[in-house]
C-alpha positions as CSV (number, residue, x, y, z in Angstrom):
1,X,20.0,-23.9,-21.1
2,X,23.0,-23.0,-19.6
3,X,23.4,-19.3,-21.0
4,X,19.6,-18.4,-20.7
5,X,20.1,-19.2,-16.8
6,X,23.5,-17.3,-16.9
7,X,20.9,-14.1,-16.9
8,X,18.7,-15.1,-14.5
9,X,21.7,-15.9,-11.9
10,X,23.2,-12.7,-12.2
11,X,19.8,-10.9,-11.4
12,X,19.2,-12.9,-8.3
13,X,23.2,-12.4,-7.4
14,X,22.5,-8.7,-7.8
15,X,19.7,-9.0,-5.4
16,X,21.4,-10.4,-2.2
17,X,23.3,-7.2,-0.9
18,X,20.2,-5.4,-0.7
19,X,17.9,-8.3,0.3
20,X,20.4,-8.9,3.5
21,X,20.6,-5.2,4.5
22,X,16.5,-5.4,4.8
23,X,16.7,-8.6,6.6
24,X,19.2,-7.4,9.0
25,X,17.1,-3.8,9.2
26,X,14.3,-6.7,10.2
27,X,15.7,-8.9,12.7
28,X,16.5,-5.5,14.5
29,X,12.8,-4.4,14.4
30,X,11.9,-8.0,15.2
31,X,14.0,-7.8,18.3
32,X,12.7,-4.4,19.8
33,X,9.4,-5.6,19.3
34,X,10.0,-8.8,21.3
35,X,11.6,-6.4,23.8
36,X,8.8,-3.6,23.8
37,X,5.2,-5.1,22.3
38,X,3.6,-2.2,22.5
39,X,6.3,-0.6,19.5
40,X,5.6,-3.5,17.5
41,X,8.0,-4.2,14.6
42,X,6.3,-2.4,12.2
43,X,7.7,0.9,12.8
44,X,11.0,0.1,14.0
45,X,11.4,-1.4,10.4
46,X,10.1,2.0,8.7
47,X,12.5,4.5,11.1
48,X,15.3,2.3,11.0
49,X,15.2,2.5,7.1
50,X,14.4,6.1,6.8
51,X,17.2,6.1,9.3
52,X,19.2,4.6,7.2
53,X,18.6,6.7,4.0
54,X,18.7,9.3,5.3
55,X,22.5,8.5,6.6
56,X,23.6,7.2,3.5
57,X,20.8,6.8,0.2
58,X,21.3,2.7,-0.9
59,X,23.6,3.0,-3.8
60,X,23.3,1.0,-7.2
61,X,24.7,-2.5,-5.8
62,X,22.3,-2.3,-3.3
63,X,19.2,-0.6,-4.8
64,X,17.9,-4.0,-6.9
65,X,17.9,-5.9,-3.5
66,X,15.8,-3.0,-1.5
67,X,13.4,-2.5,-4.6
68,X,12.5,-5.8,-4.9
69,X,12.4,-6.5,-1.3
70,X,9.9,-3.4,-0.4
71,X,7.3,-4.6,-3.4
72,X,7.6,-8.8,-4.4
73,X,8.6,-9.9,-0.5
74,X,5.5,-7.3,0.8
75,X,3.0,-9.2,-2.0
76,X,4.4,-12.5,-0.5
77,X,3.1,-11.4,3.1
78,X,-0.2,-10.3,1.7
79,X,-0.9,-13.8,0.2
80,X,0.3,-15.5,3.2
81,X,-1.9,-13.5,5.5
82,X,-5.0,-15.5,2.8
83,X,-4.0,-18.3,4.8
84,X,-5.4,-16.7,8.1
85,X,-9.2,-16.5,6.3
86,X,-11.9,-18.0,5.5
87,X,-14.3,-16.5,2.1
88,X,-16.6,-16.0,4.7
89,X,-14.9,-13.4,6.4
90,X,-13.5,-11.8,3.5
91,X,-17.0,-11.4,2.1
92,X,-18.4,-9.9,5.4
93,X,-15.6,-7.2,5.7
94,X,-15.8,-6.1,1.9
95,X,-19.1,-5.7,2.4
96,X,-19.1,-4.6,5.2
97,X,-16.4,-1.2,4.3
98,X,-18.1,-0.7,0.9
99,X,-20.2,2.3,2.1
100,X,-16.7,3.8,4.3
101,X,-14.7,3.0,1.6
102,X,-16.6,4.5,-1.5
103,X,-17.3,7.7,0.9
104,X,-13.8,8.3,1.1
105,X,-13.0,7.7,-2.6
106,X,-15.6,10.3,-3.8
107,X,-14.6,12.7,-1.4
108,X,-10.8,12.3,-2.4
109,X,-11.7,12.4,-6.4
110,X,-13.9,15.0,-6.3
111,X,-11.7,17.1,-3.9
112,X,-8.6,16.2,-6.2
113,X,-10.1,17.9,-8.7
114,X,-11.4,20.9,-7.1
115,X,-8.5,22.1,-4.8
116,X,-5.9,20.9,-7.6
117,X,-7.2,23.1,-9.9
118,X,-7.4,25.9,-7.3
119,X,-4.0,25.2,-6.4
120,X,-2.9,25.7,-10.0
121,X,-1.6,21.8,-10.2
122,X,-1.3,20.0,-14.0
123,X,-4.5,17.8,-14.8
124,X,-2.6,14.9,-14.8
125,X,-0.4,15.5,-11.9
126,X,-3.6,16.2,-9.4
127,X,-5.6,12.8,-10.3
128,X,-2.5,10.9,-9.7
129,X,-2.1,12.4,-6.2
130,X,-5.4,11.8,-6.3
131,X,-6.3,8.2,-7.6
132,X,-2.7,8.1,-5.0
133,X,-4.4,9.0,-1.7
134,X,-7.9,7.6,-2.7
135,X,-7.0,3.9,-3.9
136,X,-3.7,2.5,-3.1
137,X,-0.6,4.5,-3.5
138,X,1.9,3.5,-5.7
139,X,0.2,1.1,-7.4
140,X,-2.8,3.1,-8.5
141,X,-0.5,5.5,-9.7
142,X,1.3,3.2,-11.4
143,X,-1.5,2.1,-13.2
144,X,-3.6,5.1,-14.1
145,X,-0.6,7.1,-15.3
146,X,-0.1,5.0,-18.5
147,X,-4.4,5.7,-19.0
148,X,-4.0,9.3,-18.8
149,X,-0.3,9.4,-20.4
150,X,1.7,11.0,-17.1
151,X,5.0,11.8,-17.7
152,X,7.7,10.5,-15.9
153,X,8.5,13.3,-14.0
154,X,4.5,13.5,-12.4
155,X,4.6,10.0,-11.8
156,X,8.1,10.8,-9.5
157,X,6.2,13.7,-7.8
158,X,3.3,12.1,-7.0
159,X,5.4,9.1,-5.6
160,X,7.2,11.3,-3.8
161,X,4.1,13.3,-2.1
162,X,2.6,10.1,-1.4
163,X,5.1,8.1,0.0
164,X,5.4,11.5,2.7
165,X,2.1,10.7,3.8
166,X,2.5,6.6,3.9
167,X,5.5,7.2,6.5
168,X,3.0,9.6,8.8
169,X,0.0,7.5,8.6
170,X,1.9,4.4,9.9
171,X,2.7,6.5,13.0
172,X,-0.3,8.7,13.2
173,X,-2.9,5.9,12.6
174,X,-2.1,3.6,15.3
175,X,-2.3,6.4,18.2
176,X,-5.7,7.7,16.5
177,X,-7.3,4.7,17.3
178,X,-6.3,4.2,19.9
179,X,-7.4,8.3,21.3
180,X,-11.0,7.2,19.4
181,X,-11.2,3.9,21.6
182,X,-11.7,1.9,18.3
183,X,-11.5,-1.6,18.7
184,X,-9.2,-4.0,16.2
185,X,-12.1,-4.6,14.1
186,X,-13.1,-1.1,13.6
187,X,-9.4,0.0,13.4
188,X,-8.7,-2.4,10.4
189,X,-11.9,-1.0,8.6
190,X,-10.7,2.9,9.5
191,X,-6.7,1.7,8.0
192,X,-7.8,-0.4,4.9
193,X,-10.1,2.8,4.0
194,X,-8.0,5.8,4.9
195,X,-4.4,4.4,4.3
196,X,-3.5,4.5,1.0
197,X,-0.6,2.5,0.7
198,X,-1.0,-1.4,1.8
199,X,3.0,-1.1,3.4
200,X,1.4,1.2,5.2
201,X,-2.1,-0.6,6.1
202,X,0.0,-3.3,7.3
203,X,1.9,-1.3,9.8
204,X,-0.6,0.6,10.9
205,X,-2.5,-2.4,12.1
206,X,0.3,-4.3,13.0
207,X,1.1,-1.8,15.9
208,X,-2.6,-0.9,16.7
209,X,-2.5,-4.5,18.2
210,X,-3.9,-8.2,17.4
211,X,-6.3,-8.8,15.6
212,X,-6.4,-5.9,13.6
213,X,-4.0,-6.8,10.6
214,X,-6.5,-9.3,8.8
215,X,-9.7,-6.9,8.5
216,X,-7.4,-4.0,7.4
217,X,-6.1,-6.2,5.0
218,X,-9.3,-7.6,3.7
219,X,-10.6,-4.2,3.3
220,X,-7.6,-2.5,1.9
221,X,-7.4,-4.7,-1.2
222,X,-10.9,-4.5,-2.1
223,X,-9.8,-0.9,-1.7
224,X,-7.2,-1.6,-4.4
225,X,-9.8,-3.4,-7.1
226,X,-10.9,0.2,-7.1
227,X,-8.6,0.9,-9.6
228,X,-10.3,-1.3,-12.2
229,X,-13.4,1.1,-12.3
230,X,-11.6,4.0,-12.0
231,X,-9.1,3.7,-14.4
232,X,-12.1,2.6,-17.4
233,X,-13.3,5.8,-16.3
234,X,-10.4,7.5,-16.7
235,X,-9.8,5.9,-20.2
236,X,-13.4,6.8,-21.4
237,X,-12.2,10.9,-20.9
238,X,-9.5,9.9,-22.9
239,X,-9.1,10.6,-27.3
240,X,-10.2,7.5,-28.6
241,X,-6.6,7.5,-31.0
242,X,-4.6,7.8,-28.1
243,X,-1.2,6.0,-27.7
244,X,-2.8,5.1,-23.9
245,X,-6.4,4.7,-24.5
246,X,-8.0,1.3,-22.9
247,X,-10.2,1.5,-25.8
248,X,-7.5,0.4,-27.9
249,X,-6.0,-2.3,-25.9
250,X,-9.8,-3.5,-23.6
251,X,-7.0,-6.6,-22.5
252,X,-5.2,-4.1,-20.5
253,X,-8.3,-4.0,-18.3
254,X,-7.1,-7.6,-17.1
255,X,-3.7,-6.8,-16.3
256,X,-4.6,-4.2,-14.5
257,X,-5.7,-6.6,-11.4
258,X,-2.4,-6.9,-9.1
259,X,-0.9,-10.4,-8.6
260,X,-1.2,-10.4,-5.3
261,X,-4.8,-9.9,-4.8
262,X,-5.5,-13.2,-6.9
263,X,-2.5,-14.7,-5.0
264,X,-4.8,-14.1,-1.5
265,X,-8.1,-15.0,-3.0
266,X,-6.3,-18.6,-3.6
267,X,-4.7,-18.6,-0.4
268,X,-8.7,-17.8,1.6
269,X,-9.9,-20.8,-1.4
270,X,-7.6,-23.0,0.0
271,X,-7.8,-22.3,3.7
272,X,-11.9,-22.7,3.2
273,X,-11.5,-25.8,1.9
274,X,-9.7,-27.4,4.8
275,X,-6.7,-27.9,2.5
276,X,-4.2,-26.0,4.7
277,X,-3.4,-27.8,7.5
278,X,-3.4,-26.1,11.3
279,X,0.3,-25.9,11.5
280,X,1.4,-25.1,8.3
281,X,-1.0,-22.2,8.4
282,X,0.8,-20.8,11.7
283,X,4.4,-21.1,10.0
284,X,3.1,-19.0,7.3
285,X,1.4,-16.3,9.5
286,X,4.6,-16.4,11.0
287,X,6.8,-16.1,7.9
288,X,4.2,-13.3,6.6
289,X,5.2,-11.5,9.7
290,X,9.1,-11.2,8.8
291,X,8.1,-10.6,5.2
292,X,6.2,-7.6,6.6
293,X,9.1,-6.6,8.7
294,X,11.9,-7.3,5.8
295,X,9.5,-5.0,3.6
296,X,9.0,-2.4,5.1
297,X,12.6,-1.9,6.3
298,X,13.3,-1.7,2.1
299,X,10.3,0.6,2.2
300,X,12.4,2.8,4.7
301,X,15.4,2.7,2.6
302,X,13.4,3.8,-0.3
303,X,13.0,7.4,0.9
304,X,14.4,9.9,-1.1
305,X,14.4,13.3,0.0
306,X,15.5,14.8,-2.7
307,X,12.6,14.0,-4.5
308,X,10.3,15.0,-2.1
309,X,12.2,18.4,-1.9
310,X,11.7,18.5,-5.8
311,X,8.3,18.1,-5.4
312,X,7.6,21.4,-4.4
313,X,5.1,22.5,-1.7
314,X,2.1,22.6,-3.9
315,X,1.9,18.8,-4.4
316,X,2.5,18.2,-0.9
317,X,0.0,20.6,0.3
318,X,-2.5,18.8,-1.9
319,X,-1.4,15.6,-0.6
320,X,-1.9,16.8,3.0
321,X,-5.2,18.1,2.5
322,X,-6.1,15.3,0.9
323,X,-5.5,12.8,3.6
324,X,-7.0,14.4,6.5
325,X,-10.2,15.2,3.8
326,X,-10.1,11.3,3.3
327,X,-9.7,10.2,7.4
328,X,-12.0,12.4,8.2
329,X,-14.3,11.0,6.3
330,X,-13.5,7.2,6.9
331,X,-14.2,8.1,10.6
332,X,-17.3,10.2,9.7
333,X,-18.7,7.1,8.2
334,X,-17.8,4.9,10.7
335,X,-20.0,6.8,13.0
336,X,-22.9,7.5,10.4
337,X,-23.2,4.0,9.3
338,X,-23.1,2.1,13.4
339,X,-19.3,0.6,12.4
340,X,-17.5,2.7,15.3
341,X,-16.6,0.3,18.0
């Protein structure tokens, strides 16, 4: 017992340099957001980290801690925020952002395909921006690229052109609702289905204002079971005898559901049910909150230019044209279907 924990103590001891420069990069935000509510802490966390990077890139005894903080302690918030729902609600919002939501997906795909290939961008390379910008980020590119067997390097450059366009919608989004006079409701539906990264989602609405952060939420990781369909669809295109093919592993299909999406589902069970008590709920709203803050300071410190540089201008010019396409759309529908506060 003792040397199979020997392991699992080093790991954790490799995680606390980086794991205290994000919570330090958070009490900071946390600060100038009690000092200036209108900035929030959302933001502060991201430009202090970018900041940061840009400075001085988080070297190898500090990467683990940053890494892990900017993905697991983000999930944590997410299935904290459960806590604040009821199923009710989280029904009437998916439902209610299917019609925005699957607009914006077909318009991405579709124009993924079109302009990539006009643009002279690999296959594969072009539905990962795309699958990128239309579902969730990262995480959809994560898992469509084993489907359609990416390489490495076009899983780094389509990481790289989307995590460009995650840092600008955090700051662009809040100040576009705000110009369109949405209210927190309709902003959470425009973020959770224009975003495409839920780090991003979550600032966006955390600095649009209260009230806002639970329907983006809501929406954005319905958003994100977009990837089941998607990436079947993706499999069916591909040789039945490839290496990657879903048709040769169908259990894939299972683990292709993110943790933290069953983790909030429990969460809104459990709050439903009257099983979480009034005051433990508000310590974990409030512990969700310096999650989000500790995140997305390791989200900040994440950014590598070098990459981006690498990228070249084509990807990002797909990327760009890809996320206007997208919020133009989300707000299109908004309008079309009555949701527009």
């Amino acid at each position: 017992m003792v040397f199979r924990s020997a392991p699992l103590a080093h790991r954790t001891i490799r995680l606390v340099p980086g794991i205290a420069l994000c919570l330090a990069i958070g009490a900071v935000s946390v600060a100038v957001g009690a000092v200036a509510p209108v900035v929030g802490t959302a933001i502060p966390a991201i430009a202090l980290g970018v900041a940061v990077a840009a400075i001085r890139r988080p070297g190898p005894g500090v990467q683990p801690g940053v890494a892990f903080s900017s993905k697991w302690l983000l999930q944590a918030a997410v299935v904290l925020l459960g806590a604040h729902l009821s199923l009710q609600d989280v029904l009437a919002v998916g439902a209610e952002s299917l019609p925005v939501m699957l607009s914006t997906l077909t318009v991405c795909l579709l124009a993924a395909r079109g302009l990539g290939r006009a643009m002279r961008i690999d296959g594969r390379l072009r539905t990962l921006i795309g699958v990128g910008t239309g579902i969730c980020g990262a995480s959809a590119i994560a898992a469509v690229a084993p489907v359609i067997a990416a390489t490495s390097g076009e899983i780094a450059y389509a990481v790289s052109t989307i995590f460009v366009f995650n840092i600008a919608a955090a700051v662009a989004f809040p100040l576009l609702g705000h110009a369109l006079g949405l209210d927190a409701h309709t902003f959470g539906l425009l973020a959770g289905t224009a975003i495409n990264d839920t780090s991003s989602v979550i600032a966006a609405a955390t600095t649009f204002g209260a009230g806002a952060l639970g329907f983006a939420v809501v929406v954005k990781l319905v958003r994100t079971l977009m990837i089941l369909p998607i990436s079947v669809g993706l499999a069916l295109r591909q040789p039945r005898d490839s290496e990657a093919s879903l048709l040769r592993r169908p259990w894939r299909i299972v683990t292709l559901v993110p943790w933290f999406i069953v983790g909030f589902t429990v969460m809104v069970l459990a709050n439903s049910a009257g099983l979480i008590a009034p005051g433990v709920r508000g310590a974990m709203l409030f512990g969700s909150g310096v999650l989000i803050a500790v995140a997305l300071a390791g989200i900040g410190l994440s950014t590598d230019l070098a990459a981006i540089r690498r990228a070249g201008w084509r990807p990002l010019a797909l990327g760009a044209v890809l996320s206007l396409l997208v919020t133009a759309t989300a707000v299109g529908a908004l309008a079309v279907t009555g949701l527009r506060g």
